[in-house]
N, C-alpha and C positions, 0 to 999 in steps of 0.2 A: 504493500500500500504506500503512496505519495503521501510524503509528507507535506503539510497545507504551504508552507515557504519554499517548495523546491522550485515552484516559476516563480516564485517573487526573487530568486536571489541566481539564478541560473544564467538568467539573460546578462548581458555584456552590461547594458547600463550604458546612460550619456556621463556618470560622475566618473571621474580620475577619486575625486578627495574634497566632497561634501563640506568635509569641517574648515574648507578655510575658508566658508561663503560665512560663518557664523560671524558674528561681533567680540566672541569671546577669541579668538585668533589675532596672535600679536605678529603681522608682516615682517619679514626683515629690513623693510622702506614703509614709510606712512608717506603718500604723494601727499602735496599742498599743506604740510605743518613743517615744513626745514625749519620757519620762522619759532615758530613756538617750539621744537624738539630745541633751538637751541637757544632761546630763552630760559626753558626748565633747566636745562642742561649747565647754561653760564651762573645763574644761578645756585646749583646744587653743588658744583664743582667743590665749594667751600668746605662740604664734607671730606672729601678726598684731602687736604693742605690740614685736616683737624681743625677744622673751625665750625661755625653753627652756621647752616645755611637760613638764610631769610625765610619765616614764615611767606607763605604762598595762597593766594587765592584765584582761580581757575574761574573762571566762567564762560557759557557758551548753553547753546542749547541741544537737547538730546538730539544723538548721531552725529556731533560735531567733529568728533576725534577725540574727546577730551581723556576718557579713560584709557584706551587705546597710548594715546602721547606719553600718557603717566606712567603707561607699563611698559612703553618701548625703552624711557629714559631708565626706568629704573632697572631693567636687566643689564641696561649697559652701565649705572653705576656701579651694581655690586659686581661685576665680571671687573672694571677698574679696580675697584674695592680691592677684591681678590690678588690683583696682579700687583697691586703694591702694596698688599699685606697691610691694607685701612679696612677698619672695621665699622662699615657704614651700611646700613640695608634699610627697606623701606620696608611697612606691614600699612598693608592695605585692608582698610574695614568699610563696609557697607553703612551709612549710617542711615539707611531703610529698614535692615534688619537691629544694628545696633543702635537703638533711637534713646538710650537714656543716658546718664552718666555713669552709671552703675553698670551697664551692660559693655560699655568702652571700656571701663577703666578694667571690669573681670577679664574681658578679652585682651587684653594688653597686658594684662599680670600673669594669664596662661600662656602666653607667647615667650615670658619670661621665666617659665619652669615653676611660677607659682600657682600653690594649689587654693585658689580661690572658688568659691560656687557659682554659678549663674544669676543667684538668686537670695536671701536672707542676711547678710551681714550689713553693718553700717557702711555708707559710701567712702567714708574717710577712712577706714580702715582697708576696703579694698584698693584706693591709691594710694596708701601709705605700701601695702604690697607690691605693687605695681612699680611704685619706687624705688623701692628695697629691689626689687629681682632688676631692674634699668639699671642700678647705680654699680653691679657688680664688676664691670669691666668698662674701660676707656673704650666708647665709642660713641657714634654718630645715628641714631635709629627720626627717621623721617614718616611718620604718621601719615598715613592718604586716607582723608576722610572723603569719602564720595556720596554726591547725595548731603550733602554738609547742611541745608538749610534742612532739611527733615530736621535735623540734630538739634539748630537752633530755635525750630517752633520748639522742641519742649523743655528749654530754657538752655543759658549760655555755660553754665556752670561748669561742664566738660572742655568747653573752648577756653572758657578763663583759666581754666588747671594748667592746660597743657601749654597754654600760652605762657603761662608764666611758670612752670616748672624747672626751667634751668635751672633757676635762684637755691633751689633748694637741692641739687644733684651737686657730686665732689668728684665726680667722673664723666658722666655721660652726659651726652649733650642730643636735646632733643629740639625735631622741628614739624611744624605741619602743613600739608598741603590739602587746604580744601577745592572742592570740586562740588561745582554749583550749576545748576537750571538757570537758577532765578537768582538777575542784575540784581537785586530790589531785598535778599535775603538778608545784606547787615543789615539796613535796617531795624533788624528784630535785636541786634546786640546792643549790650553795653560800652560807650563810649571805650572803655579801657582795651576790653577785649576787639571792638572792632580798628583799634588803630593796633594793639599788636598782630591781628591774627592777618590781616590786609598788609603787610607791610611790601609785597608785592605783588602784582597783582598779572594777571595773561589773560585775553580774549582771544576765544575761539570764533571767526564768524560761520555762519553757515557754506555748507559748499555750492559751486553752483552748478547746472549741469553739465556743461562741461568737465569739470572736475571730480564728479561723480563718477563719470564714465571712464576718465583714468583711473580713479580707484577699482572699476566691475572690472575690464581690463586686465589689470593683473590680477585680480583674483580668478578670472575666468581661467587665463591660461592653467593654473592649478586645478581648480576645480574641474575643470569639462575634460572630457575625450574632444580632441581633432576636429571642426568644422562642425559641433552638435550643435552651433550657434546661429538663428536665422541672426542676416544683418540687420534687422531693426529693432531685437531683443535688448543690446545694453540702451542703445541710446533711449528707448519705452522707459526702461529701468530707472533709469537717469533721470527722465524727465519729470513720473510718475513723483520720486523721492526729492527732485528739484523744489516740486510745488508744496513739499510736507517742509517747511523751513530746511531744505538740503541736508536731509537729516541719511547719514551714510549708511546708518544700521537699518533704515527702513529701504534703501539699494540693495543693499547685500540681502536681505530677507525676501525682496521681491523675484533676485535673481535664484536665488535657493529653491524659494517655491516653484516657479515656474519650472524650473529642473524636474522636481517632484512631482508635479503633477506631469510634466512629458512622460519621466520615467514611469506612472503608473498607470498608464494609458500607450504604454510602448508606442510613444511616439519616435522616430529616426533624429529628430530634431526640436529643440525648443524653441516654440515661433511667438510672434506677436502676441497670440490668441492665449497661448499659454499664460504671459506676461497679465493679460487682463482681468484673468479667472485669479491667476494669485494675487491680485491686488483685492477683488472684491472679498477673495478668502480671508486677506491679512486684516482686511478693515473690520470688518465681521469679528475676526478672531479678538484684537484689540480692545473691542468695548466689551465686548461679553466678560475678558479677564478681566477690565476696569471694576467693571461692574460686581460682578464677584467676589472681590474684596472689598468692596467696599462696606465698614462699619455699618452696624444697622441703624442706626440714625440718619448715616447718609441717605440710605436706600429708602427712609420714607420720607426724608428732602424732595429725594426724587422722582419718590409714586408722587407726592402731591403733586410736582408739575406736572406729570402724566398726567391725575387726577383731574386735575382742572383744565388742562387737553379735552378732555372728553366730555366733561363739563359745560363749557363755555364757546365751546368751537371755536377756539381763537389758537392765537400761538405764542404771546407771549404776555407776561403777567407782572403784575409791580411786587416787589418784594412782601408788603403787606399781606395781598392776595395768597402766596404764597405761605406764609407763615400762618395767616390764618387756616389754609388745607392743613397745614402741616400739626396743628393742635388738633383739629379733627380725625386726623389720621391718626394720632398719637392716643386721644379719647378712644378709638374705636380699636384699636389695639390693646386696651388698657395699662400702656406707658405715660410714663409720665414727660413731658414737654421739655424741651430747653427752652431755654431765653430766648428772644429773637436775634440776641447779638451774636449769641452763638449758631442759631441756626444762619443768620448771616455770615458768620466765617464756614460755615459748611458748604454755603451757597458757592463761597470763593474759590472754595477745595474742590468741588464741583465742573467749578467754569475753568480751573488749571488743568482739571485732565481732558476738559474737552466733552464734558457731559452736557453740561448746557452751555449757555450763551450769557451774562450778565454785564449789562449797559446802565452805567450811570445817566440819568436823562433828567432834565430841569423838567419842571412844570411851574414856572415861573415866579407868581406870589404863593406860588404851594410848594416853595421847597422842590428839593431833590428827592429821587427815589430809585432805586434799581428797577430796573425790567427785565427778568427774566425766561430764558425760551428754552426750551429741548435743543440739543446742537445737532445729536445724532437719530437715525434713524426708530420708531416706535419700536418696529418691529422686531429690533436690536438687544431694547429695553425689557421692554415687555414678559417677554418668555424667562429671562434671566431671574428676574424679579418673582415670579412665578415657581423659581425653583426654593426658594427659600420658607421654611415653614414658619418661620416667625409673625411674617407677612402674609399668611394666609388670608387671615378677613379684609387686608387690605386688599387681596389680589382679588377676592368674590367682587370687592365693590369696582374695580376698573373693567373686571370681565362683565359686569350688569351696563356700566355707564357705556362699556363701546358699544354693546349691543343696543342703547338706547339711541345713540347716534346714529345707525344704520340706517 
């Protein structure tokens, strides 16, 4: 008997080597960042002479290069490192996953052979650990916070440690490099910490199609077998990712997919068509995972705009409006309400990943008021929101109001 993967994995295939279409693949060239590789680079050197390199802040927007730049410079610090027998490395943390100060400072005291918890001890005592295992040898350890404004929504207190923890080390010398979305994130800091932690600073711009295409380009050659490329597939690629703020990790994904879907449909080639089915796939895929994680309070933020969608027959709603659904969602759930300030910073958190749409708009001798609207498809929303059982009786009441609008 045939086993069920013996025609999935039989056939030749258009991939040479899949993995280096991903984002998480560090090139031995990054085209269009020489500028910034050697900004970081002029910058860091200071480690390498035993000195402390300048705290760093990174900005640019997703798909820029920024992670990517951070992990090309840093393999080629520590391989220097090594070559001159300096003890300088960099430890790279998520501050999506690592969002508290408690949660850095445990990760950074087990990277130093200390046995800290996850979880239970006082925070001052876990970077007193964390210091203790740093301070055991002369060296240069460089922090990459990615994601850094996650960090700084819930409070600065981690930035201010590290920013100022030299003072208190008799060996080791530390530095960090944040890496940011959002221009607009010190703002959330304290004066002190946003002039040490900024002390230099690198913008990534967007790329633009053009330069996109040099990036699919060499990744193709790796990636593909021989001519499996129609001619109008990178430059689609290209353009497709052009018009997403030149974002290179949504190129690289578009050209991946399209691969995958030829390959699964044993096509000889990856053609245009391909190109168009992975982009509606990726869009698709995108808000569904937004959506999904999204806290349950977001998610009745967001049925109420639904909510009032079906309602109203309109498409976009003043902040009030909204807030007021969002207490009767919350009543009809039997939760209890936030504030509207809060549920206005949800609203924010919302319009940053692209869920809805929110417009400051005057109404003259009435004051100002948000407007906000659905950015993406219902159809998108809808079913996602449906899979969650918390929201059960809120989903009865959106599945009664679309059918009343029929």
């Amino acid at each position: 008997m045939e086993n069920l993967f013996d025609d999935l994995i039989s056939a030749g295939g258009i991939f040479v080597n899949k993995e280096v279409l991903r984002s998480t693949y560090i090139p031995e060239k990054l085209p269009h960042r020489e500028m910034q590789i050697k900004s970081l680079a002029d910058i860091l050197s200071a480690a390498l002479k035993g000195e402390t390199p300048s705290n760093i802040v990174i900005y640019g927007k997703s798909g820029t290069g920024k992670t990517a730049t951070v992990r090309y410079v840093s393999n080629e610090l520590e391989r220097m490192g090594r070559k001159m027998d300096s003890k300088c490395f960099m430890i790279y943390i998520n501050s999506e996953v690592f969002d508290t100060q408690y949660r850095v400072f445990a990760y950074l005291a087990r990277v130093f052979n200390q046995n800290v918890p996850m979880i239970g001890w006082p925070t001052d005592m876990v970077y007193s650990e964390f210091k203790a295992g740093i301070d055991t040898d002369d060296r240069c350890v460089i922090v990459v916070l990615d994601e850094v404004d996650r960090l700084a929504v819930k409070g600065d207190s981690a930035l201010y440690n590290l920013s100022r923890i030299n003072s208190e080390l008799n060996n080791a010398r530390v530095s960090i490099i944040g890496i940011s979305n959002d221009l607009t994130f010190t703002t959330l800091l304290d004066q002190r910490v946003k002039s040490s932690l900024g002390e230099e600073e690198i913008i990534f711009p967007p790329y633009n199609a053009d330069q996109l295409q040099d990036i699919l380009t060499e990744r193709a050659r790796m990636a593909f077998h021989f001519s499996r490329l129609a001619d109008g597939v990178i430059p689609l690629c290209a353009a497709f990712a052009a018009q997403e703020h030149g974002d290179a990790r949504r190129a690289l994904d578009l050209l991946r997919v399209s691969g995958e879907i030829a390959d699964r449909t044993k096509s000889k080639m990856v053609t245009e068509d391909h190109v168009r089915q992975a982009s509606d796939r990726l869009e698709a895929n995108s808000i569904v995972e937004v959506i999904k994680t999204l806290p349950v309070q977001s998610k009745i933020v967001l049925s109420s705009v639904l909510l009032l969608r079906k309602e109203r027959n309109k498409k976009r709603f003043s902040s009030g409006e909204v807030y007021n659904m969002y207490r009767r969602s919350c009543n009809h759930l039997g939760m209890e309400p936030l504030t509207q300030r809060r549920v206005s910073d949800l609203v924010a958190e919302l319009d940053i990943l692209g869920l809805v749409n929110a417009v400051l708009v005057s109404k003259g001798r009435y004051g100002r008021t948000k407007e906000i609207a659905l950015s993406v498809p219902e159809g998108y929303v809808q079913p996602v929101l449906f899979e969650d059982y918390k929201l059960k009786a809120l989903v009865s009441d959106i599945k009664v109001k679309a059918q009343m609008t029929l």
